[in-house]
C-alpha positions as CSV (number, residue, x, y, z in Angstrom):
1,X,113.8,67.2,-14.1
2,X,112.6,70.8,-13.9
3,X,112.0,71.9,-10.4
4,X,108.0,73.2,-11.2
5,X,107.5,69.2,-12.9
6,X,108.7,68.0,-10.2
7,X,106.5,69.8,-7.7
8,X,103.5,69.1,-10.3
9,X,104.4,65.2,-10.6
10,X,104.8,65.2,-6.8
11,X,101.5,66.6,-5.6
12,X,99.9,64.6,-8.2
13,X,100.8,61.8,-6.9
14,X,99.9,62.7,-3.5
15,X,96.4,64.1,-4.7
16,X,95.6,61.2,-6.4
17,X,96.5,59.1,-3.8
18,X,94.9,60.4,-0.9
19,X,98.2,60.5,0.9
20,X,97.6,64.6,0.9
21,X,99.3,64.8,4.5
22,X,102.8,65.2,3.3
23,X,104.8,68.4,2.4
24,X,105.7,68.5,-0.9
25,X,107.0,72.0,-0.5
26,X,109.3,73.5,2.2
27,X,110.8,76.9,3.3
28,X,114.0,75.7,1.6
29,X,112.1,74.6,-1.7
30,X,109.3,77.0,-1.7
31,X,106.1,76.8,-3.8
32,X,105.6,79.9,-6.1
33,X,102.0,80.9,-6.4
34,X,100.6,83.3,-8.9
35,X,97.6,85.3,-8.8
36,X,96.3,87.0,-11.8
37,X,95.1,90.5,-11.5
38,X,92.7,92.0,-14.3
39,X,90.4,95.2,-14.9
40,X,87.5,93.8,-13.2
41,X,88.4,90.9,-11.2
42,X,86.2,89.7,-8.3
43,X,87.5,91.4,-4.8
44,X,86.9,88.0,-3.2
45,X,87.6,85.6,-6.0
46,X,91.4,86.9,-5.5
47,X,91.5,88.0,-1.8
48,X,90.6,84.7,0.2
49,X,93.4,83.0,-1.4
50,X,96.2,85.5,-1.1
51,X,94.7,85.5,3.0
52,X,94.9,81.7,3.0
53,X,97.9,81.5,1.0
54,X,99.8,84.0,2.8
55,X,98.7,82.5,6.1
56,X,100.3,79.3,5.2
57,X,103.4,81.0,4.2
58,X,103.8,82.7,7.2
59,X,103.1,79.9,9.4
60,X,105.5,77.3,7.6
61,X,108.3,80.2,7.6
62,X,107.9,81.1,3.4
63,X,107.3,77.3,2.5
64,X,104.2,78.9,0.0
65,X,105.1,82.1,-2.0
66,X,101.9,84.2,-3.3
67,X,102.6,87.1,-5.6
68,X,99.5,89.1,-7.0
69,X,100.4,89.9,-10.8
70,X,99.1,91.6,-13.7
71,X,98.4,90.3,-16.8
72,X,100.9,92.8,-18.5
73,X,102.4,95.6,-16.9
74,X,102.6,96.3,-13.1
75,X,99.8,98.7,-12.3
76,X,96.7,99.7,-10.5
77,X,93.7,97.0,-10.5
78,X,90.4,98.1,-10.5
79,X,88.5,95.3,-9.1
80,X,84.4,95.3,-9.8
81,X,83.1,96.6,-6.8
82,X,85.7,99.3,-7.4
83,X,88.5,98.6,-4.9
84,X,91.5,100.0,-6.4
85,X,94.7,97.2,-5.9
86,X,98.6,98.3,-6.9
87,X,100.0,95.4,-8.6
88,X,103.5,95.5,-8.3
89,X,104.4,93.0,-11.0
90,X,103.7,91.6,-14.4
91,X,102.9,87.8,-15.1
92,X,105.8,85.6,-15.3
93,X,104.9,82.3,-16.0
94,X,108.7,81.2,-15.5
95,X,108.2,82.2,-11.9
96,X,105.3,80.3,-10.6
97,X,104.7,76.6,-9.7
98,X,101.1,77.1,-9.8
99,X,99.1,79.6,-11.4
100,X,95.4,81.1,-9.9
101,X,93.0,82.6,-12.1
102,X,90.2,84.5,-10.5
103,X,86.6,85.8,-11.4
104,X,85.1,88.7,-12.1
105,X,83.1,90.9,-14.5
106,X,79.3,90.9,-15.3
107,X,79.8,87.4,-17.0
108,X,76.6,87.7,-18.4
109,X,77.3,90.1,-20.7
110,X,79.7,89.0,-23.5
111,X,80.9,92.3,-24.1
112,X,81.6,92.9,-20.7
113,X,84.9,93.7,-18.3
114,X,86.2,91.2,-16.2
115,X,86.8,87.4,-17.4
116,X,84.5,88.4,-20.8
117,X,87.9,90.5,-22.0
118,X,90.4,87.9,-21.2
119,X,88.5,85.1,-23.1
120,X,88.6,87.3,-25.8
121,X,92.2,87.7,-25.9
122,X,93.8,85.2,-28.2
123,X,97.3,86.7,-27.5
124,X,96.8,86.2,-23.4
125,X,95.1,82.9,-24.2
126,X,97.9,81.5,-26.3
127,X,100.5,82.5,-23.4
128,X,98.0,80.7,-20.6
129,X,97.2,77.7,-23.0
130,X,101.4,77.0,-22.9
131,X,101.9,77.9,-19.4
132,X,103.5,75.1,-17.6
133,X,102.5,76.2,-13.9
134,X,99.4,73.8,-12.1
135,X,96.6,76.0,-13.1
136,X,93.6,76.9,-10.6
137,X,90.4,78.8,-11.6
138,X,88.4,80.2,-9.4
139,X,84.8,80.7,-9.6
140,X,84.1,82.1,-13.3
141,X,88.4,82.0,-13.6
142,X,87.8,78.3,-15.2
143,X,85.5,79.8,-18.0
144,X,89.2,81.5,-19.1
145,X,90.7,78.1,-18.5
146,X,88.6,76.9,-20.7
147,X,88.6,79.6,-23.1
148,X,92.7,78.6,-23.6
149,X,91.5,74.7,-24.0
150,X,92.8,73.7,-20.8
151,X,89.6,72.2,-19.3
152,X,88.6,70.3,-22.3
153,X,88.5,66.8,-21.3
154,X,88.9,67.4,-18.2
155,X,87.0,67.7,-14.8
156,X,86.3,70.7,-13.6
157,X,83.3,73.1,-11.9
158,X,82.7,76.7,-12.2
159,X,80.0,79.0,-10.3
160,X,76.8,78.0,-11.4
161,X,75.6,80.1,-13.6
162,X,78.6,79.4,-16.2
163,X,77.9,75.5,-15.9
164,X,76.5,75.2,-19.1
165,X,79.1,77.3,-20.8
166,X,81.8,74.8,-19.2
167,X,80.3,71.9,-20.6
168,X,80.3,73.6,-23.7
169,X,83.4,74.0,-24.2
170,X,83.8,70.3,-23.8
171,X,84.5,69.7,-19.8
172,X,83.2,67.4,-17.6
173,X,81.5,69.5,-15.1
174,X,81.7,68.1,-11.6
175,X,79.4,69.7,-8.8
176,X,81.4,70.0,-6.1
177,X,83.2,72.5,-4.3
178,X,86.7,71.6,-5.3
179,X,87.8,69.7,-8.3
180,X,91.2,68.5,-8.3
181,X,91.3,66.9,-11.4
182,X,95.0,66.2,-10.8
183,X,97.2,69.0,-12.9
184,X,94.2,71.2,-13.1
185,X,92.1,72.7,-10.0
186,X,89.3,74.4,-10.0
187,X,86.6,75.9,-7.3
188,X,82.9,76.7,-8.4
189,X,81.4,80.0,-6.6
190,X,82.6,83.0,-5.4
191,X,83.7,82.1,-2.0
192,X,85.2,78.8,-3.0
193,X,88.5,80.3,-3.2
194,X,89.0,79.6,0.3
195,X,87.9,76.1,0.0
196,X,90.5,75.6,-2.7
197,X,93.3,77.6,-1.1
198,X,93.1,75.6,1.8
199,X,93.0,72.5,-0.8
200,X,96.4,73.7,-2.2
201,X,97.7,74.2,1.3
202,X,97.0,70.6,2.4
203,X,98.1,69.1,-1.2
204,X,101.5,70.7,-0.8
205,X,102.2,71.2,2.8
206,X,100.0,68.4,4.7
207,X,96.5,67.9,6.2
208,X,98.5,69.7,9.2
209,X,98.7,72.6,8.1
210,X,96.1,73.5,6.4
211,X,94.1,72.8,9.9
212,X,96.6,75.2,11.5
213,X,95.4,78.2,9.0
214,X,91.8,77.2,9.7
215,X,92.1,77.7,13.1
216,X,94.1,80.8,12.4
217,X,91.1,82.0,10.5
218,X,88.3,80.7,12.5
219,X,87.1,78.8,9.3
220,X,85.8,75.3,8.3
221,X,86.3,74.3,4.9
222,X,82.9,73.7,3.3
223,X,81.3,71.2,0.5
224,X,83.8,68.6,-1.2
225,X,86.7,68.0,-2.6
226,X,86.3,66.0,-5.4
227,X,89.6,63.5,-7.2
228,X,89.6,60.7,-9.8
């Protein structure tokens, strides 16, 4: 068995299960995390879970990996308040274990930067659609999800205003916080990447800690996680 089916088919066990206070991954067997970076992705949508993620790394001596990457060539992000962020590498889905999809972009506008371009990129949405990492979207990141056909079917939330688009496109749309719908995870709102980063900590590395990065952050996880 593949090491990333392994890791997938592990924590869904434990996620479905309850049982979320065991490691599944180790500094000898690390988890690789990916976050996408885009022309107008969400400053926040992407930072609180490279802080968390990295937290976590640190702490468990490299048990979680987190590499920012572009969706093509390594370059300079400009996010949509206009922070500028040098990407250093180019998505590899090969590489990553799990796979985070941010916000961002004037989602309201369907001509518009951000998430808007990606969903209208059949050549990115092919390559997402057969990516074999556990994907996470984060706030309006599960309306590209969905855009490849990964959430049909499925249960998943999104920030509020791109509800009805979700069900739309065929999801069940769950209101919680966190949706761990087993091999998919998403996070509805902008600063529910935290909440879900935090999710993926205590799925793969135990209830401990996740309560450990917390305290390192002086933050309580808020609203619910919600499984089958």
């Amino acid at each position: 068995m593949e090491r990333r089916t392994f890791l997938r088919a592990s924590a869904l066990s434990l996620g479905i299960s309850g049982a979320a206070g065991t490691a599944v991954a180790s500094a000898a067997n690390p988890l690789r995390i990916q976050v996408l970076m885009f022309e107008g992705v969400e400053e926040l949508d992407f930072g609180a879970p490279v802080e968390v993620l990295s937290i976590a790394g640190a702490l468990t001596g490299g048990a979680i990996r987190t590499t920012q990457v572009t969706t093509g060539r390594p370059g300079t992000v400009t996010c949509v308040h206009g922070t500028k962020v040098v990407v250093g590498q180019g998505w590899s889905p090969r590489d990553a274990d799990v796979l985070v999809v941010p916000g961002g972009g004037r989602y309201s506008d369907p001509n518009g930067t951000g998430v808007r371009r990606l969903m209208a990129d059949k050549a990115f949405l092919d390559r997402l659609a057969a990516v074999e990492a556990l994907p996470v979207g984060i706030c309006t990141g599960t309306m590209v999800l969905a855009a490849a056909g990964i959430t049909r079917g499925r249960n998943a939330t999104t920030h509020h205003r791109a509800k009805a688009d979700l069900a739309a496109r065929g999801a069940n749309v769950v209101d919680a916080r966190v949706v761990d719908d087993g091999d998919l995870i998403t996070g509805g709102g902008i600063t529910s990447g935290l909440d879900v980063a935090l999710w993926l900590v205590e799925r793969f590395l135990g209830a401990r800690t996740a309560h450990q990065v917390e305290t390192q952050m002086e933050y309580e996880r808020r609203g619910t996680v919600w499984r089958p």
